[in-house]
FILUMVEX-275078 format. One record per residue: residue in one letter; x negated, y, z of N, C-alpha, C in turn. Coordinates in pm, whole numbers, padded with zeros to 5 digits, always signed. Layout:
BEGIN
aXYZXYZXYZ ...
# end
This chain:
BEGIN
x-03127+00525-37855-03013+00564-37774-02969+00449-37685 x-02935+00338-37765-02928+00238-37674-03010+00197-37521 x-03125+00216-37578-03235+00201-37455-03211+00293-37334 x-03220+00407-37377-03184+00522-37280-03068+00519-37206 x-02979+00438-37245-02821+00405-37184-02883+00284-37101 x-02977+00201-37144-03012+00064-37038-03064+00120-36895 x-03173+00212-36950-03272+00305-36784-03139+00352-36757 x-03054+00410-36757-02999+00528-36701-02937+00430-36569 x-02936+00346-36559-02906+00279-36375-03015+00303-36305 x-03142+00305-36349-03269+00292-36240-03221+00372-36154 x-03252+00483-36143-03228+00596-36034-03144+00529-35928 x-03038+00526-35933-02905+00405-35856-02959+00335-35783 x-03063+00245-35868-03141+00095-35777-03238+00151-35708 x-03317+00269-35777-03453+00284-35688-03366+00322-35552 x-03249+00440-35555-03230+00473-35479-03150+00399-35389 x-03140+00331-35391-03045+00201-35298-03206+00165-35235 x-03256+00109-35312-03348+00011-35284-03478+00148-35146 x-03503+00244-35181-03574+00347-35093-03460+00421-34953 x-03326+00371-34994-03297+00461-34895-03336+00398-34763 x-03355+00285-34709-03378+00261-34569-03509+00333-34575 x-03616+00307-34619-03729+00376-34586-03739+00510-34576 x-03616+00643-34652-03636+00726-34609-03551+00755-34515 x-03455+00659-34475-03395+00694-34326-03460+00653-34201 x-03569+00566-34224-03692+00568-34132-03794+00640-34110 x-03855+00742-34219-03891+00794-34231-03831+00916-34149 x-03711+00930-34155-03597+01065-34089-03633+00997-33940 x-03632+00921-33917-03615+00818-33819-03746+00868-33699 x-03852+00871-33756-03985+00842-33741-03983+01067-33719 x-03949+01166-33844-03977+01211-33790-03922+01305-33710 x-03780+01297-33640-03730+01337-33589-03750+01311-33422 x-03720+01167-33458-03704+01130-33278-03863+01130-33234 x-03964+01095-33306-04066+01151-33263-04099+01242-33210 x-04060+01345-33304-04043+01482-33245-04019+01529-33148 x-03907+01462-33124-03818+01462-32985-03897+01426-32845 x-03949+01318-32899-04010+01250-32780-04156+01327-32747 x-04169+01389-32864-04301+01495-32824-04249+01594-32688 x-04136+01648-32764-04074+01779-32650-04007+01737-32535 x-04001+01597-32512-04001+01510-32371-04114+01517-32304 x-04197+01469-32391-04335+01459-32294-04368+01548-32270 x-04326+01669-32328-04440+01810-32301-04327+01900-32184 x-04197+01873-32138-04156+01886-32042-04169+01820-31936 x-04184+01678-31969-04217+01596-31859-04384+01615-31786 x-04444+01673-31842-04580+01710-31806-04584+01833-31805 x-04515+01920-31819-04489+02084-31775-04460+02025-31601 x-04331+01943-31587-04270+01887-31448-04390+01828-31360 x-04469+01799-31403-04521+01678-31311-04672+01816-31281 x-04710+01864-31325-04815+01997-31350-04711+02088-31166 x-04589+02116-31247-04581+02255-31177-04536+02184-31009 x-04533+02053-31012-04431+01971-30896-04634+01919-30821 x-04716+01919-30869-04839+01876-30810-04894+02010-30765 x-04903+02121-30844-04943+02259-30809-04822+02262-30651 x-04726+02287-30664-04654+02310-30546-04651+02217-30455 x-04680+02093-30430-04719+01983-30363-04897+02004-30263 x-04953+02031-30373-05100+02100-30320-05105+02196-30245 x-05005+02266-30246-05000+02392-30112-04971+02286-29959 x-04908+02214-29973-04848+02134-29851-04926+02036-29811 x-05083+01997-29855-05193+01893-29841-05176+01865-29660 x-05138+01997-29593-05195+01975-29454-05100+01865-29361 x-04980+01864-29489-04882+01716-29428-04855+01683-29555 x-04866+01598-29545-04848+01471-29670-04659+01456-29672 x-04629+01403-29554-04460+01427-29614-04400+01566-29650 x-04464+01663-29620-04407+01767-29653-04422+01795-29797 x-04546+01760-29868-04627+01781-29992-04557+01684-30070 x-04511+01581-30065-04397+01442-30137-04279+01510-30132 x-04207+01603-30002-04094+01673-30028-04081+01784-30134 x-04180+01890-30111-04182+01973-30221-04205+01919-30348 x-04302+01840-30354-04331+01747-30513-04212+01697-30550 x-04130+01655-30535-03975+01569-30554-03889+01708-30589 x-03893+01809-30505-03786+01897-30520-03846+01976-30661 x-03923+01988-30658-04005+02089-30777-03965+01993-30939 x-04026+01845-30933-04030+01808-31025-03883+01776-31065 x-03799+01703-31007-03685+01709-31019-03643+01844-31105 x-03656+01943-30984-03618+02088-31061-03613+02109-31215 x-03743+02088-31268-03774+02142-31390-03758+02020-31453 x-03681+01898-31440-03633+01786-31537-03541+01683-31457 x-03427+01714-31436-03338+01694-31323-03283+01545-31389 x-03311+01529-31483-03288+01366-31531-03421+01246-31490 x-03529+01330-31458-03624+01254-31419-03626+01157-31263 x-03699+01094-31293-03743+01020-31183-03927+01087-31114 x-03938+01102-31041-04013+01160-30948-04087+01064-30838 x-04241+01037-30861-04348+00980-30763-04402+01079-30685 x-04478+01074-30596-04551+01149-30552-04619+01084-30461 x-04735+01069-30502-04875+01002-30364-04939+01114-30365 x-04973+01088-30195-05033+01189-30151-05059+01084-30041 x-05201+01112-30026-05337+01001-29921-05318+00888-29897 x-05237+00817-30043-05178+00641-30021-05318+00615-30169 x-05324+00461-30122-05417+00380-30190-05418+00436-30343 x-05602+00495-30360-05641+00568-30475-05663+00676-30485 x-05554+00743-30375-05533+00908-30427-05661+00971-30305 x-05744+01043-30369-05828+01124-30245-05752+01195-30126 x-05745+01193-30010-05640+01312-29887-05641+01415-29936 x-05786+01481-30017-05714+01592-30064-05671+01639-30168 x-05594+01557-30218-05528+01540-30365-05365+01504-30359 x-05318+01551-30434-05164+01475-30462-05149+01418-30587 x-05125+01369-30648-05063+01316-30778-04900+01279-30778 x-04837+01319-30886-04737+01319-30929-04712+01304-31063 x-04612+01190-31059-04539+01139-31186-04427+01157-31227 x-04397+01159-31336-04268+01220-31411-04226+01137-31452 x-04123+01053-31475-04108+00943-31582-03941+01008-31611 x-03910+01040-31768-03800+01053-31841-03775+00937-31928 x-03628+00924-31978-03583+00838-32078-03563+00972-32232 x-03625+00926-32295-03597+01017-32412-03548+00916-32538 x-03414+00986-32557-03305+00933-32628-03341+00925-32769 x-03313+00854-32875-03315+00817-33020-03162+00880-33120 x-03217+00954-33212-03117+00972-33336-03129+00857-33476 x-03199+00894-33529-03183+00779-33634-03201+00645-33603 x-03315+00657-33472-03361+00496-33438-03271+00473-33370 x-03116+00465-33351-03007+00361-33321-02966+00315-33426 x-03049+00353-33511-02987+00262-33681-03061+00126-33654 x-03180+00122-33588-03247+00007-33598-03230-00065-33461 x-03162-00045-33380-03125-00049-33243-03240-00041-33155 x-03285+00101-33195-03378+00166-33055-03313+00241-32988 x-03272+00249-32874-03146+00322-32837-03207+00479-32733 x-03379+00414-32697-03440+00495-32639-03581+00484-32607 x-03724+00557-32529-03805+00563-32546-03847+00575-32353 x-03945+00503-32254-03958+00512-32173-04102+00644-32189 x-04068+00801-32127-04216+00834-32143-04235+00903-31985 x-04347+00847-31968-04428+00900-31777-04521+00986-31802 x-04565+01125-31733-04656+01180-31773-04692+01221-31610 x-04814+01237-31579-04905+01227-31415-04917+01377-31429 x-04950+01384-31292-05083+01533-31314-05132+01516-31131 x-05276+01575-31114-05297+01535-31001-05352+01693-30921 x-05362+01705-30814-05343+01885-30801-05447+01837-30658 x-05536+01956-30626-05592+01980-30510-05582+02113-30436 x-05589+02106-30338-05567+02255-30232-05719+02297-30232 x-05755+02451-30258-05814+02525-30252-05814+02626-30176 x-05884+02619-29993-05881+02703-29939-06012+02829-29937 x-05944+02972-29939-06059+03101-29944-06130+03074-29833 x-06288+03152-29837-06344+03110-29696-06272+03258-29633 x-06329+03242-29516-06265+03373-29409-06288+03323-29225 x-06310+03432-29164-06331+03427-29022-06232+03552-28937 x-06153+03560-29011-06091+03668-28957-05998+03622-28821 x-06021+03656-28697-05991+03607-28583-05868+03696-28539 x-05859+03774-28467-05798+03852-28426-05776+04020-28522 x-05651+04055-28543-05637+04217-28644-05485+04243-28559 x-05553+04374-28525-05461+04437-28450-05439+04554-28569 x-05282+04598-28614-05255+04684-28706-05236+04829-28662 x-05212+04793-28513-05133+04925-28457-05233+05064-28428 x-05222+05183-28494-05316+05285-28472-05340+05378-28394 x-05218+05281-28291-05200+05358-28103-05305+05343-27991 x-05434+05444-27981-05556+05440-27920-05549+05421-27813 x-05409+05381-27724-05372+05366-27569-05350+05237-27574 x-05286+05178-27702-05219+05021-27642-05217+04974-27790 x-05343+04931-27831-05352+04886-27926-05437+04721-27951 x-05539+04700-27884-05588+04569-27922-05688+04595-27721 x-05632+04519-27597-05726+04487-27521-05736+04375-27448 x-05890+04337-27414-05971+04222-27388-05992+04227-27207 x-05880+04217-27125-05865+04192-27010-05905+04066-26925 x-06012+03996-26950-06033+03859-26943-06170+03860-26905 x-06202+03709-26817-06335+03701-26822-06363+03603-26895 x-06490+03559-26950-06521+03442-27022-06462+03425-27144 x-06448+03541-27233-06377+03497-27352-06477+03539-27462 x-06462+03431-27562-06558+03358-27666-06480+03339-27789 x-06497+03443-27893-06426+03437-28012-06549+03413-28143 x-06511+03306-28169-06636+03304-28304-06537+03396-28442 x-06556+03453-28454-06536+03500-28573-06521+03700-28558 x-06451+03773-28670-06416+03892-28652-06267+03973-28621 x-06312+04068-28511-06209+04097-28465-06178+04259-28487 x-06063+04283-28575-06018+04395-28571-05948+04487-28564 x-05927+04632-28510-05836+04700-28479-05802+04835-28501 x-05716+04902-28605-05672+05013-28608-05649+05124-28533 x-05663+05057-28455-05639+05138-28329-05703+05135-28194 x-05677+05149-28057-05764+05127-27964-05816+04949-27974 x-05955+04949-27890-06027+04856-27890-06082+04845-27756 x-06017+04789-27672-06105+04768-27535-06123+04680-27457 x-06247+04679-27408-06264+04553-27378-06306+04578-27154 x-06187+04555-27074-06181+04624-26966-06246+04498-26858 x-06273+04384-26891-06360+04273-26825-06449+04190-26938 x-06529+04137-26870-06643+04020-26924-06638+03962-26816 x-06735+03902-26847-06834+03860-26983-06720+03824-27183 x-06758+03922-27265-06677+03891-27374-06800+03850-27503 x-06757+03761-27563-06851+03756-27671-06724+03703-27785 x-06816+03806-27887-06713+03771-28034-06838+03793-28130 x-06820+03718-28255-06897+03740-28341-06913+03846-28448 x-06816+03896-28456-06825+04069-28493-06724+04123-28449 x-06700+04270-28512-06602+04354-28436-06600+04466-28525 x-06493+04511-28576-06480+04673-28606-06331+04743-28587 x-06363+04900-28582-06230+04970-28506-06209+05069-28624 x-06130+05174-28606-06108+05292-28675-06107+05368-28587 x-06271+05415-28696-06337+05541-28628-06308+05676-28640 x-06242+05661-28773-06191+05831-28809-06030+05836-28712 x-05993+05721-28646-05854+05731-28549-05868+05735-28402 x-05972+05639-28349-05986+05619-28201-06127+05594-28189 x-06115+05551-28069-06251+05533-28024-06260+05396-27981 x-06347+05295-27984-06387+05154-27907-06434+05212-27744 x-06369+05109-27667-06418+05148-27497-06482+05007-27452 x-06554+05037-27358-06598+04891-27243-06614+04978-27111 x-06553+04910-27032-06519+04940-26887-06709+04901-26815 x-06734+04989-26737-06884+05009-26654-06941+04818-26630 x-06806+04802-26570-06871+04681-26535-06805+04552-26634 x-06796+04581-26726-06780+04441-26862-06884+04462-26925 x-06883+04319-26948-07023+04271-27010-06973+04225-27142 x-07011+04278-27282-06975+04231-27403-07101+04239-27445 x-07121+04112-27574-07171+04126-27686-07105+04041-27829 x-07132+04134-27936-07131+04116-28048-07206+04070-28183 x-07194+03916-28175-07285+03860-28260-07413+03844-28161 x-07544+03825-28288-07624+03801-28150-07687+03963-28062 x-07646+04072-28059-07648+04139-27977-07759+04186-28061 x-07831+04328-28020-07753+04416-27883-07663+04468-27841 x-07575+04490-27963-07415+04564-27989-07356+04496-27862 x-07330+04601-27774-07227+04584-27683-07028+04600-27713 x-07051+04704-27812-06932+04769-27894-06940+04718-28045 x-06760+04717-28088-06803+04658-28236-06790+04776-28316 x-06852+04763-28419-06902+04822-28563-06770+04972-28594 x-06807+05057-28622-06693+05148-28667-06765+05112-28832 x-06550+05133-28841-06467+05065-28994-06390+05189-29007 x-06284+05109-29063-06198+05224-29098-06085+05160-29113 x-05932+05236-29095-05796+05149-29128-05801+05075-29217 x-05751+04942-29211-05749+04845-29257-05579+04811-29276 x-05533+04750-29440-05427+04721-29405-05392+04574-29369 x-05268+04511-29352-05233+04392-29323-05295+04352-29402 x-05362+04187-29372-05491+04098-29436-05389+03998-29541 x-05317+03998-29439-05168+03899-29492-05022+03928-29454 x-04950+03875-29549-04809+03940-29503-04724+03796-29545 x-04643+03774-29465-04514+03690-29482-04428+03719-29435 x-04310+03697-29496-04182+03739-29527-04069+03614-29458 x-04002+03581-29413-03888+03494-29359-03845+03403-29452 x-03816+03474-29557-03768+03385-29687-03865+03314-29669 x-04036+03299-29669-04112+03218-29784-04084+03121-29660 x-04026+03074-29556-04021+02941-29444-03876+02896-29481 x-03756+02916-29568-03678+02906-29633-03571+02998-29501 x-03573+03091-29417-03490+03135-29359-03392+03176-29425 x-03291+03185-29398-03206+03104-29254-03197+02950-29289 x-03126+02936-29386-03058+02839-29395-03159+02684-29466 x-03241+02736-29535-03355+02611-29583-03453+02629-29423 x-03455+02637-29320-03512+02584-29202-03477+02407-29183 x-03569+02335-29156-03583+02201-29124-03484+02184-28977 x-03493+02304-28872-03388+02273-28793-03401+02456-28759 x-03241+02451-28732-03196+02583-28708-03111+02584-28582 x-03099+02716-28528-02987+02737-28404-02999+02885-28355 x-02917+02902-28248-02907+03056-28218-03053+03042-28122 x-03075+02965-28048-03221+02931-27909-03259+02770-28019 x-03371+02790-28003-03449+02653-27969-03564+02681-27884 x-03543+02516-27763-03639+02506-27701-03708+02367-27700 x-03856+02365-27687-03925+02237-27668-03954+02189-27533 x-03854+02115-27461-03942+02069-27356-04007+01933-27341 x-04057+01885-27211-04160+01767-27235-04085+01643-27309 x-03960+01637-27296-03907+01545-27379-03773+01538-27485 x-03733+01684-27478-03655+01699-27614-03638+01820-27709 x-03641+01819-27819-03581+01975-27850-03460+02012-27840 x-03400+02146-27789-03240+02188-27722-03260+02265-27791 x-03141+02254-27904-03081+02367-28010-02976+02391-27959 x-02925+02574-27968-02809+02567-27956-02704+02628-28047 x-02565+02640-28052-02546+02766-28194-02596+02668-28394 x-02542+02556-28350-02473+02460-28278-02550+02406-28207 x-02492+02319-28111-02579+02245-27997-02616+02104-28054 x-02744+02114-28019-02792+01985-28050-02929+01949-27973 x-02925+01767-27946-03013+01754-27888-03155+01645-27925 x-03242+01670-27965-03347+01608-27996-03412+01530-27932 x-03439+01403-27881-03496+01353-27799-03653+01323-27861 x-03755+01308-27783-03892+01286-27823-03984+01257-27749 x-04069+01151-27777-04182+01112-27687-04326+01143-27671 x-04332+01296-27698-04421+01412-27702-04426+01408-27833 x-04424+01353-27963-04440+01439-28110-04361+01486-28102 x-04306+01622-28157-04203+01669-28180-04203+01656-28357 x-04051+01609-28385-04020+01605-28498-04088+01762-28594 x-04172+01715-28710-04246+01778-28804-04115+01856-28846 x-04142+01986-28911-04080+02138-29002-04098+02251-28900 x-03936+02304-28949-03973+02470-28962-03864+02490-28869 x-03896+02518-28741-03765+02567-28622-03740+02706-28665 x-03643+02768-28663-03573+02878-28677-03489+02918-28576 x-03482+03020-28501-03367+03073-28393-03368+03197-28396 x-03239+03216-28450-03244+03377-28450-03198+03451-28352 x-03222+03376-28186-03266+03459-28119-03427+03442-28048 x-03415+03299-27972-03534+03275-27956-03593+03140-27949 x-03698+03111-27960-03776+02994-27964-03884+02987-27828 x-03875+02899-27797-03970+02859-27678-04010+02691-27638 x-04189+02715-27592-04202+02577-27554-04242+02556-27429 x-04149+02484-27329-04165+02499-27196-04240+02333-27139 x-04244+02280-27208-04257+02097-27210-04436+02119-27199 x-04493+02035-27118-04656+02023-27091-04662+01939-27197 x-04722+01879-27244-04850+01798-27385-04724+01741-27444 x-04692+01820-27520-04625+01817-27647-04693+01829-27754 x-04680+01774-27888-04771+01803-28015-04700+01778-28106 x-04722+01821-28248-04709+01785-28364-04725+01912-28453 x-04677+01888-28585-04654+02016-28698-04568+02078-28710 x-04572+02172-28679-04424+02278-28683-04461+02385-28755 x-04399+02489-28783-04391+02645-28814-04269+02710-28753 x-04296+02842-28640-04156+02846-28556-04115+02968-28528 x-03976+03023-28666-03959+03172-28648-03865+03186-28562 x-03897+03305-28485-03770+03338-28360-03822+03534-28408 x-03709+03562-28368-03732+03731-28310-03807+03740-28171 x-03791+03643-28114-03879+03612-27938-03955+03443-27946 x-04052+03440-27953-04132+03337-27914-04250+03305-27768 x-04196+03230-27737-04281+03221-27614-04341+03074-27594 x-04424+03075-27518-04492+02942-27474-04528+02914-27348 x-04493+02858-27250-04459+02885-27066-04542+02684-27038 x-04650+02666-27108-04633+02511-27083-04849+02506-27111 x-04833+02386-27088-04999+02311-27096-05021+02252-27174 x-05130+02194-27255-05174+02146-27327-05105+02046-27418 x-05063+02156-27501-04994+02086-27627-05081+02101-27718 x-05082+02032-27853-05189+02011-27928-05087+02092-28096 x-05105+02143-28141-05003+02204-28257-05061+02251-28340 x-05038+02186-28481-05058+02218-28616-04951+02282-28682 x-04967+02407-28773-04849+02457-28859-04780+02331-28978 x-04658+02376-28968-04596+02230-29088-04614+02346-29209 x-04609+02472-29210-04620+02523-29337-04712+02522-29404 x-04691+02538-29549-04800+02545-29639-04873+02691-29586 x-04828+02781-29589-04895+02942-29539-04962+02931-29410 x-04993+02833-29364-05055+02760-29310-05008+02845-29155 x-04920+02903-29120-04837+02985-29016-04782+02886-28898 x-04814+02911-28792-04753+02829-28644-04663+02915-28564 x-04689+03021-28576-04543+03139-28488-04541+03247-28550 x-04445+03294-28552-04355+03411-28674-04244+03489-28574 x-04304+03573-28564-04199+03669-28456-04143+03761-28593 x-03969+03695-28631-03963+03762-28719-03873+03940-28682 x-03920+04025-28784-03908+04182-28772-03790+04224-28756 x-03770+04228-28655-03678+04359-28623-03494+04305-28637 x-03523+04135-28565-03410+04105-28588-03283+04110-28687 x-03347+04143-28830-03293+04167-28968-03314+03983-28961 x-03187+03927-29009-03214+03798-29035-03167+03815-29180 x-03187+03904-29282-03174+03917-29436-03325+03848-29465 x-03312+03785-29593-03420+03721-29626-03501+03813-29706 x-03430+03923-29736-03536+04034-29843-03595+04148-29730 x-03591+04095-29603-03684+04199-29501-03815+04103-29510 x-03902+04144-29575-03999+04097-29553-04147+04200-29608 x-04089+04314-29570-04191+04413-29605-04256+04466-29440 x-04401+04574-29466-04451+04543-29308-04372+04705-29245 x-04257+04735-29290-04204+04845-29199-04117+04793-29092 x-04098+04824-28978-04059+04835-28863-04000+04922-28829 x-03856+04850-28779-03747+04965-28802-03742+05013-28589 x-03814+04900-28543-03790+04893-28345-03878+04828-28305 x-03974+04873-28203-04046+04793-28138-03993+04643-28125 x-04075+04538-28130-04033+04414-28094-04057+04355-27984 x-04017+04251-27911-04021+04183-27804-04163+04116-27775 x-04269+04112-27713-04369+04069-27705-04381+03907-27723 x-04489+03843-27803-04515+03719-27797-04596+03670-27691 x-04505+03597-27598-04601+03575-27474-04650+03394-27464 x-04754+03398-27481-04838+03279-27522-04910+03254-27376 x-04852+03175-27247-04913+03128-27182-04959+02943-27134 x-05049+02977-27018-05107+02776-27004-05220+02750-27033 x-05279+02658-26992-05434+02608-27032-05423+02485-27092 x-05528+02476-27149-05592+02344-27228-05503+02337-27392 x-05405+02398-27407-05371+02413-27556-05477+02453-27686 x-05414+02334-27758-05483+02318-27901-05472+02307-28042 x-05421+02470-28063-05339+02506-28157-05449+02561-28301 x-05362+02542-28411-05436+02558-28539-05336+02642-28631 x-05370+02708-28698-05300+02826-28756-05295+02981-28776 x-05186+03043-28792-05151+03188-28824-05069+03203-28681 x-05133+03318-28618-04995+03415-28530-04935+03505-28585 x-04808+03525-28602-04774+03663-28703-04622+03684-28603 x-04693+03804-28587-04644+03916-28495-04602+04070-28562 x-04555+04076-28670-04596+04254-28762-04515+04343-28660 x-04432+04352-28602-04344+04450-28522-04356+04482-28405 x-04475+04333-28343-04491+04370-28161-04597+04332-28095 x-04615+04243-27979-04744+04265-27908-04780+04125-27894 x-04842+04059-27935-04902+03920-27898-05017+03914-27783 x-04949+03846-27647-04994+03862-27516-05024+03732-27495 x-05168+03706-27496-05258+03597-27467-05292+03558-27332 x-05221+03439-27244-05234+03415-27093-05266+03242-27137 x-05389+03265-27244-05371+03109-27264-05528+03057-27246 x-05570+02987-27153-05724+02891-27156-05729+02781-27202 x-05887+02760-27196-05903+02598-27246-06004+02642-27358 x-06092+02561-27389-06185+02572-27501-06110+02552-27622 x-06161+02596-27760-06128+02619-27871-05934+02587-27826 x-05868+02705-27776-05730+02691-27764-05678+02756-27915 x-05777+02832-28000-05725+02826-28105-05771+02815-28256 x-05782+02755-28361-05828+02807-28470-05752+02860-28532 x-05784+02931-28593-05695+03028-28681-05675+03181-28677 x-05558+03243-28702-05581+03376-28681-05440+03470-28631 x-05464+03576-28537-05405+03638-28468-05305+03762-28547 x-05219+03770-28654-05183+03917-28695-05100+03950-28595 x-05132+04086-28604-04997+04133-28458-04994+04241-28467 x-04910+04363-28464-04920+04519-28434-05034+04519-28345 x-04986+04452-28206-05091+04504-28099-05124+04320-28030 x-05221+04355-27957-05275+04218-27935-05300+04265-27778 x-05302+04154-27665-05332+04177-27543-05421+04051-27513 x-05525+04008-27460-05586+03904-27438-05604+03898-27233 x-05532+03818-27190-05530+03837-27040-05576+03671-26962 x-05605+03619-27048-05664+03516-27023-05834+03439-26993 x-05796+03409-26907-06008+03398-26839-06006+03224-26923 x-06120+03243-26998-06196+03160-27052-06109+03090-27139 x-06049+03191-27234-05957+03197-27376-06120+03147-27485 x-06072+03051-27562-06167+03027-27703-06137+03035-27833 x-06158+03065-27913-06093+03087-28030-06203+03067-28147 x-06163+02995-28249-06241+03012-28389-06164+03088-28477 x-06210+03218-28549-06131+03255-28637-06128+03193-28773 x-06042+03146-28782-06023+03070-28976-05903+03134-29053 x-05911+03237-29141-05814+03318-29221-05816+03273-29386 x-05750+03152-29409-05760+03088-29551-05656+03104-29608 x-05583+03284-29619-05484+03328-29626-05404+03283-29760 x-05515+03291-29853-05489+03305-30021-05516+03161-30064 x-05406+03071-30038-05420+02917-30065-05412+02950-30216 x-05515+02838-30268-05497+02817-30434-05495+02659-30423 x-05416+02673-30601-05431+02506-30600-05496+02467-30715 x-05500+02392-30787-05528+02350-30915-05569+02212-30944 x-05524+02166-31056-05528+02064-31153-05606+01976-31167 x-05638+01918-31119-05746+01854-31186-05777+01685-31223 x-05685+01639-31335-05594+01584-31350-05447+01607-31463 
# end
């Protein structure tokens, strides 16, 4: 009995003597824990901020803007990198870093007060192939898609729902199809066309086709996420004139990179002007010479005649409530790259110069009135991105 009265403290001592180790142990597996479900947000962030960064490869500051806004987003305590075509990173790559502070529970017993964790991810743009040049939607066999021009040279395919005519040559395009169960394809006695390497004078009967691509106002952040906004914007040779509010841009032919917005109209009247833009108006026009213009959007889009003067951001379906105002695209030697998107009206081509465009034409109706117009069709509608990294 005695003896058994001597042990009966152990328990007491062991347990004095073990408790730091199992409050390190608590220590170890808690905030660990923790710092697991840091990192695995912080690399959820840096994943979904490089995926959305990779859409924007075709400007690098634009692709660092979205990367910042994205990653931020999904861990708003973070700190946010983003290279994109700086020393290491391939041009066509972005990488993005996450770096969080992830906080300590038991380990402020030992004065760890916190944990530095960074997690990368690196993303590339994946464009679809495609040659789609010119698509006329409209299934009006009088005034639907015509080739009024001499000397015009379209590498890629051109198509139309509706009428198809081609009323001067010499025309050469590399394919062609119409809707045959709707209209008929015409060539005037004395135009000279061929299609591909010939003999096809006329292109291919198809059949209705719907829109290849569709964008909506919202996806350029309309109204109010536009890079610059006003009731008019215009580009001339040396400033941009916003007005609604008024403002004035001065420039020494780049024009400041984004997304012009005017919800009435947009126009560029200035001779060799250049840079990256994307530019929605309900009226767009171009009255000038050899400007050189890349889209700033990721949707890889350069003019947006938006529908039907609805400036709601949820109009972005392809119904048409009113004919729209024609896109009148005139001047020579311009050297533009991108999307035309026209869904409501007539995109009227008075524009020369060799390769004046790559990219691609959507429009209800299309008019081509320009002698020795060039065009490559490139339709890399369905941007992908992915990881790799």
């Amino acid at each position: 009995m005695g003896r058994l009265r001597h042990e009966a403290g152990q328990t007491i001592v062991l347990f004095a003597i073990l408790l730091p180790l199992f409050l390190g142990l608590g220590a170890i597996a808690v905030d660990v824990g923790y710092w697991y479900v840091v990192k695995k947000t912080a690399q959820d962030a840096a994943d979904a901020a490089a995926l959305a960064a990779a859409r924007e490869l075709q400007d690098c500051a634009a692709a660092e803007l979205v990367g910042h806004d994205y990653g931020e987003r999904n861990m708003p305590d973070s700190t946010v990198e983003v290279n994109c075509g700086t020393a290491g990173v391939d041009p066509g790559k972005v990488e993005v870093a996450v770096t969080a502070q992830a906080d300590t529970f038991f380990g402020r017993l030992f004065g760890v007060l916190d944990v530095t964790v960074t997690q990368r991810a690196v993303a590339e743009r994946l464009n679809g192939p495609g040659n789609l040049a010119i698509f006329s939607y409209s299934g009006d066999c009088f005034d639907g898609l015509e080739f009024d021009a001499e000397n015009v040279s379209i590498n890629g395919l051109v198509h139309s729902n509706g009428q198809f005519r081609i009323s001067r040559g010499p025309f050469w395009a590399a394919d062609g199809t119409f809707d045959v169960e709707r209209c008929a394809a015409s060539r005037d006695l004395n135009a000279v066309s061929v299609f591909g390497d010939g003999p096809d004078d006329l292109p291919r009967q198809g059949s209705h086709e719907e829109w290849p691509a569709w964008f909506g106002p919202a996806d350029f952040g309309w109204f109010s996420g536009c890079t610059y906004r006003g009731t008019t914007v215009e580009i001339t040779a040396v400033a941009v004139v916003i007005t609604g509010p008024d403002q004035i841009i001065p420039h020494n032919g780049t024009i400041a990179a984004g997304v012009y917005c005017a919800t009435e109209s947009f126009a560029i009247t200035g001779d060799g002007v250049h840079g990256r833009i994307t530019a929605l108006a309900p009226v767009i026009s171009v009255d000038a010479n050899s400007s050189e213009l890349r889209p700033y959007s990721g949707a890889n889009v350069l003019f947006f005649a938006v529908p039907d003067g609805d400036f709601n951001p949820e109009n972005d379906g392809p119904e048409c409530s009113s004919a729209a105002s024609d896109m009148l695209l005139n001047g020579a030697g311009h050297r533009w790259k991108g999307v035309v998107f026209s869904p409501c009206g007539r995109v009227v081509i008075n524009v020369s110069g060799a390769q004046s465009l790559e990219g691609t034409i959507l429009a209800n109706q299309v008019r081509v009135d320009a002698n020795g117009f060039e065009m490559i069709g490139k339709s890399d509608f369905e941007v992908q991105t992915a990881l790799v990294e």
